[in-house]
C-alpha positions in Angstrom: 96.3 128.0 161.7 93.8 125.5 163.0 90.6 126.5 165.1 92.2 125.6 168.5 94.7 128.3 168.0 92.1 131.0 166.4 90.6 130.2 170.1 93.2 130.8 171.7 94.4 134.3 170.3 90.7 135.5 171.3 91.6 134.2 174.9 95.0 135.1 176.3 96.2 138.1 177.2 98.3 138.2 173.7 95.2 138.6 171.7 95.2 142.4 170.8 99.1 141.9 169.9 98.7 138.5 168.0 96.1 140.4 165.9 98.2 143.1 164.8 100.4 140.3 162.9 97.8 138.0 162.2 95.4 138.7 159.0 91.7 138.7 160.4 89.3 138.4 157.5 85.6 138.0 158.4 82.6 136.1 156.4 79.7 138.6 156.3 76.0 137.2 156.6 73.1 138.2 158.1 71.7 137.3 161.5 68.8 134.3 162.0 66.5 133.8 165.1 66.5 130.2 164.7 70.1 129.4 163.7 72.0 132.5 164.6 73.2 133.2 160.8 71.9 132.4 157.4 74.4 131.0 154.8 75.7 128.3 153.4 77.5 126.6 156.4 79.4 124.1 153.8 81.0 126.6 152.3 81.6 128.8 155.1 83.3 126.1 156.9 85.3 125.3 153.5 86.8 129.1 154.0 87.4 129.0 156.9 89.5 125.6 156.9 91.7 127.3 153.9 92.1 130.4 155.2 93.5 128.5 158.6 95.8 126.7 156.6 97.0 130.1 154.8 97.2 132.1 158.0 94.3 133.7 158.5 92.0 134.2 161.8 88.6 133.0 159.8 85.4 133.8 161.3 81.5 134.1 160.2 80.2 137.8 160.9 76.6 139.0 160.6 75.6 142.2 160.4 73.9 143.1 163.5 77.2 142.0 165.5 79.5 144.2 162.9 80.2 146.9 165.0 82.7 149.2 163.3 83.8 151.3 166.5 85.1 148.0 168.0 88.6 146.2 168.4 86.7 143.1 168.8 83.3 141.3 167.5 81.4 138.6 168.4 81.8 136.2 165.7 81.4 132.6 165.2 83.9 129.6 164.5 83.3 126.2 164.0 85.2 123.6 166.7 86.6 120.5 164.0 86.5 118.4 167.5 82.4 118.8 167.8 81.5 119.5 164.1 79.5 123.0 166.3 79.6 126.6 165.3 80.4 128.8 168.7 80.6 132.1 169.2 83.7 134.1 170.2 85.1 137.1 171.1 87.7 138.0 168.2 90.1 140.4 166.5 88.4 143.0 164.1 88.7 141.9 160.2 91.2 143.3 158.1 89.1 142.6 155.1 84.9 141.6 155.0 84.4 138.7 152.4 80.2 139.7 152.1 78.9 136.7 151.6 74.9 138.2 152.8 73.0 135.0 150.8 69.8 137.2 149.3 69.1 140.1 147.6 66.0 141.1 149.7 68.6 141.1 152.6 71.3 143.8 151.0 67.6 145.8 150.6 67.4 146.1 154.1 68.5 149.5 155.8 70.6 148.4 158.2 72.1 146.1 155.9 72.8 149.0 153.0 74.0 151.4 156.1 76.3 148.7 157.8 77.6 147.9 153.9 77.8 151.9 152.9 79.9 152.7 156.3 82.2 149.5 155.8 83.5 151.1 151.8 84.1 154.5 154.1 85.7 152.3 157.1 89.9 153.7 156.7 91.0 150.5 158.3 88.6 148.0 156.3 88.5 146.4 153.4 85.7 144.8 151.1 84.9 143.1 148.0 81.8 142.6 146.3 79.6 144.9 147.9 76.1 143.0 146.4 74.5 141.7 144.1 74.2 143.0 140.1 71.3 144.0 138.3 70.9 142.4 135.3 69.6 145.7 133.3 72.6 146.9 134.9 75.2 144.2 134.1 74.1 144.8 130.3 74.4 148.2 130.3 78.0 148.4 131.6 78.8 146.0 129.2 77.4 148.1 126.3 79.7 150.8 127.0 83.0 148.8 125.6 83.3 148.0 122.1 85.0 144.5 123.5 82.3 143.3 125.5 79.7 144.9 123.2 80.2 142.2 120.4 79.5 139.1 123.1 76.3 140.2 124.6 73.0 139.4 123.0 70.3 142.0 122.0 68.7 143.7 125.4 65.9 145.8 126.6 63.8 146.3 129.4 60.4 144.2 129.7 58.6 147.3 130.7 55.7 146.9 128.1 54.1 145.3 125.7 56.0 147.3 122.3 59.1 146.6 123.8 58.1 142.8 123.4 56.7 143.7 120.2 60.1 145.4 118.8 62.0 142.3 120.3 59.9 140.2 118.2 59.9 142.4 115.0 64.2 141.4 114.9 64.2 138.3 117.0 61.7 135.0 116.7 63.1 133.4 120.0 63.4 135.8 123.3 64.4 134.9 126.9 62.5 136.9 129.4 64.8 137.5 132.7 64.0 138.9 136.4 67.1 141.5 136.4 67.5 140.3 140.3 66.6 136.4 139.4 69.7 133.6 140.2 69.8 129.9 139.5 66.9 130.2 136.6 64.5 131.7 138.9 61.5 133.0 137.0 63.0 132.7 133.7 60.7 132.3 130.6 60.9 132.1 126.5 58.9 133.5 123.9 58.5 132.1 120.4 57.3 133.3 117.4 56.0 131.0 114.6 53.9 133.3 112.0 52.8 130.4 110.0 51.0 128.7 113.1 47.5 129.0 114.1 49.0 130.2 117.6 52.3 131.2 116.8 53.2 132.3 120.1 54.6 129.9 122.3 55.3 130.8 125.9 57.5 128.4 128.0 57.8 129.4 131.9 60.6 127.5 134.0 59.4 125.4 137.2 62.1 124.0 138.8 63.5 120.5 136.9 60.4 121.2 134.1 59.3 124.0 132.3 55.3 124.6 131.3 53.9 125.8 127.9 51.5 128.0 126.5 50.5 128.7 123.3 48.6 132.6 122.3 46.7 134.1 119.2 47.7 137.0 119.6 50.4 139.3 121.1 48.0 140.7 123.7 47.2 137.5 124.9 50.2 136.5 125.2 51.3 139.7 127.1 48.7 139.2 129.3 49.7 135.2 130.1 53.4 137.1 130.6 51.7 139.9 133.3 50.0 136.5 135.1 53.3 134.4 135.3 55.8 136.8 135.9 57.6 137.6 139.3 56.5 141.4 140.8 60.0 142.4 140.3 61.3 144.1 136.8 62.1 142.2 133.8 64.2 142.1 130.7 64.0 140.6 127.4 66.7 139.3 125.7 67.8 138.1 122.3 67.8 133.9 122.8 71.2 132.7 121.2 71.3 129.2 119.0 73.3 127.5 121.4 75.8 124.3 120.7 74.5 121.4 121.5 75.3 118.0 123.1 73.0 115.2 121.9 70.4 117.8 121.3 70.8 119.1 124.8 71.7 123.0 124.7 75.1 123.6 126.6 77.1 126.6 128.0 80.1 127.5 129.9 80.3 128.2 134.0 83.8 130.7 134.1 84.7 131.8 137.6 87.0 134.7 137.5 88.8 136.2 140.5 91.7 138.8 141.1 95.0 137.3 142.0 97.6 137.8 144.8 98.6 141.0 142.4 95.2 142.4 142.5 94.3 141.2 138.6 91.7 138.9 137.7 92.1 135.9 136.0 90.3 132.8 135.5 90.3 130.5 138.4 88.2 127.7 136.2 85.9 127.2 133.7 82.9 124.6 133.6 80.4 123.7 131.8 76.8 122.6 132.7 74.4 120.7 130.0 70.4 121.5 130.0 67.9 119.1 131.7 65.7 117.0 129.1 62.6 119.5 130.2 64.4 122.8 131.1 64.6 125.9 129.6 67.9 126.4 131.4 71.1 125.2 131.8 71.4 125.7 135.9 72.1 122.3 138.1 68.8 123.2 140.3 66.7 123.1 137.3 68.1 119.3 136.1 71.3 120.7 134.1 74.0 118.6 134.1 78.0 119.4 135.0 79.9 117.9 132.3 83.9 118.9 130.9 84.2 121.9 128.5 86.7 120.4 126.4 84.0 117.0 125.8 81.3 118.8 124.8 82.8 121.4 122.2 84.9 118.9 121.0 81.7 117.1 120.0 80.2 119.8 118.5 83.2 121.2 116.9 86.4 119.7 115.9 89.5 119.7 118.5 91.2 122.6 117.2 88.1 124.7 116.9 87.2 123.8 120.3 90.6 124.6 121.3 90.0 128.0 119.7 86.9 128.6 121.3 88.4 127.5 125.2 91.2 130.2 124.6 88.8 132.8 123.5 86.7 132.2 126.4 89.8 132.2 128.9 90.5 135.6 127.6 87.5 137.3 127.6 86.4 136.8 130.4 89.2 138.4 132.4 88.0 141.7 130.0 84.4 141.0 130.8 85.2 141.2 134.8 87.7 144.9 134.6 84.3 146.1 132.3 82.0 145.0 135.0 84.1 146.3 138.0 84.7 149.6 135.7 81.0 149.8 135.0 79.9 149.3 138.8 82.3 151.7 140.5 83.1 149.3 143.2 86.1 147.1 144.6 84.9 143.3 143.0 87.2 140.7 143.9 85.5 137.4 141.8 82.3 136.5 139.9 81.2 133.9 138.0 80.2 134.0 134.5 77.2 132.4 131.9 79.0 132.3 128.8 77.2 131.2 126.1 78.7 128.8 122.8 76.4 129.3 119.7 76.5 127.0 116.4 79.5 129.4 114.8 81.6 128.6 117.7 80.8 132.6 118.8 81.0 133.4 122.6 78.0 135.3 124.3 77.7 136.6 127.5 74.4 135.7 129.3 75.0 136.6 132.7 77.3 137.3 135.6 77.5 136.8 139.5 79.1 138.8 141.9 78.2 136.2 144.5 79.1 132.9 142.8 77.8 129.8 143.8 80.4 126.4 144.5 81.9 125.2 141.7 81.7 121.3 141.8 84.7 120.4 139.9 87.2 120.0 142.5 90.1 121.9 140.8 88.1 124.9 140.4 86.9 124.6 143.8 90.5 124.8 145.5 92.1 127.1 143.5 89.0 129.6 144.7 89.4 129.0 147.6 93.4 130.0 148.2 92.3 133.1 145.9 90.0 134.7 148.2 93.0 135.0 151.0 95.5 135.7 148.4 93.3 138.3 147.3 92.4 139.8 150.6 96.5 139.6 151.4 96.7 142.2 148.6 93.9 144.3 150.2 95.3 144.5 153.0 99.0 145.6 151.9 97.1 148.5 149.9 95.2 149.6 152.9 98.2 149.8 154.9 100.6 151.5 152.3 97.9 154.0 151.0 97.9 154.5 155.3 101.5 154.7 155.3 101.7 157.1 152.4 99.1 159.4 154.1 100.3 160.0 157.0 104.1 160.7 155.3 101.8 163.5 153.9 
């Protein structure tokens, strides 16, 4: 269905009964004075241009205009013929894909209330209600025995002898906002006993990263108070990581549930650390390279055959613990996995809203997965309606 006729069941008198056939799922954001919505337009229009071709009525929603007592919104489509957003009057969503780009945002209370009414909504459907905590994320995965075993050692960054317990079992520490994305105020700690200074600190800024070197663990605490973000941290056993011309590397999964309502891996990719980064994130100088390339560098072909099937499985385990752990309807997420010198897989981090995945395979199949996905929602709402009022 192409943007023409998307206008056209919005204008004719056949609207209300065109929208009872047609699925109607709605991009949620959050509103902008400047630009009327915040996002990324890209891939917004990228959805929408999909979920035409698949038969959905694709629009961009913000919250202010999500009115859940309405037949129709105010949303906004984007004319192919002008390369313009506009804004419409269309059919109420079936399912809301939240798409709301920053945490601070999903803070707000009319964003929390608009979000907490839509999981009530009997008519509505959506997945991924916000972002994860980090402390969080680690702490559902704890709970299984088969996610247990892939994530490194955690604790909250809440004082200085929780750093100094780290340190007594672990000489090399990552130091993690639990709300940070794309490397954001990450930092490293090393310990080097035989050193004059034998605390290193390294702090990520953008493509680089800074050093500084303390006598003692109270200086360095202190350096840690001064560089830090305001919000709460964890520390983190740092992994010995493969590497790929002695350039650390890990892998980019993106998992997402099927037309059946399972997950399963839509891709995986794998990015290569910049020559001054701490990280391995694109916006900090990493590099996208192939999986397969750089473990069969590191390892021979059918180790690294090995490792790409363990990795294909466990990350479908990792998402049902997540979901499981959070108590709410996910529908994809994207995945840090980490590939240390023994071939071992470790879990560093996972996203509930993931960022585009470059490698054009990935990025289609994600694409058709979000309708096929909210196809299933929608058949579930409406027999679980079905079965109710049989009842």
């Amino acid at each position: 269905m192409n943007i023409n006729n998307q206008r056209l069941l919005t204008s004719s008198p056949k609207a209300v009964i065109t929208s009872l056939t047609t699925p109607v799922l709605a991009i949620l954001t959050i509103d902008d004075q400047k630009r009327a919505f915040l996002g990324n337009r890209s891939n917004f229009i990228d959805i929408i241009r999909t979920g035409n071709s698949m038969g959905f009525i694709v629009y961009v929603l913000t919250i202010k205009k999500l009115l859940l007592n309405r037949t129709h919104l105010q949303g906004y489509v984007y004319l192919e013929e002008t390369g313009k957003w506009q804004q419409e009057l269309l059919p109420f969503p079936d399912v809301i894909y939240n798409r709301i780009p920053q945490r601070e945002h999903e803070r707000l209370p009319l964003v929390r209330a608009k979000l907490k009414a839509c999981r009530r909504h009997p008519k509505l459907s959506m997945f991924n209600p916000n972002y994860f905590n980090k402390w969080h994320l680690f702490k559902w995965l704890r709970e299984s025995r088969k996610t247990l075993r892939h994530i490194p050692a955690t604790r909250r960054l809440n004082s200085v002898d929780n750093l100094k317990l780290m340190l007594a079992e672990h000489d090399h520490l990552y130091l993690k906002p639990v709300s940070g994305k794309a490397g954001q105020g990450i930092m490293t700690v090393t310990y080097i006993a035989k050193k004059s200074l034998p605390y290193r600190l390294q702090i990520q800024q953008n493509k680089r990263s800074s050093t500084y070197h303390c006598s003692t663990l109270a200086k360095l605490w202190i350096r840690i108070q001064q560089q830090r973000t305001k919000e709460p941290y964890i520390v983190q056993q740092a992994i010995k990581l493969a590497a790929y011309h002695d350039r650390k590397y890990d892998l980019r999964a993106l998992v997402q549930k099927n037309r059946h309502g399972h997950w399963e891996l839509s891709g995986l990719g794998a990015r290569v650390a910049g020559a001054y980064s701490i990280t391995t994130h694109v916006p900090r100088g990493g590099k996208i390279e192939e999986p397969e390339k750089l473990l069969r560098f590191t390892f021979n072909e059918q180790r690294s055959g090995e490792i790409l099937n363990n990795a294909r499985n466990i990350t479908t385990v990792i998402a049902r613990q997540i979901e499981k752990g959070s108590k709410q309807t996910l529908g994809e997420m994207s995945m840090d996995l980490g590939v240390d010198t023994d071939g071992k897989l470790w879990v560093f981090e996972a996203n509930a809203k993931p960022m585009k995945f470059d490698e054009p395979h990935i990025r289609q199949k994600s694409l058709e997965r979000i309708f096929q996905y909210a196809h299933y929602l929608m058949l579930k709402k409406k027999n679980t309606a079905e079965i109710t009022a049989y009842n």
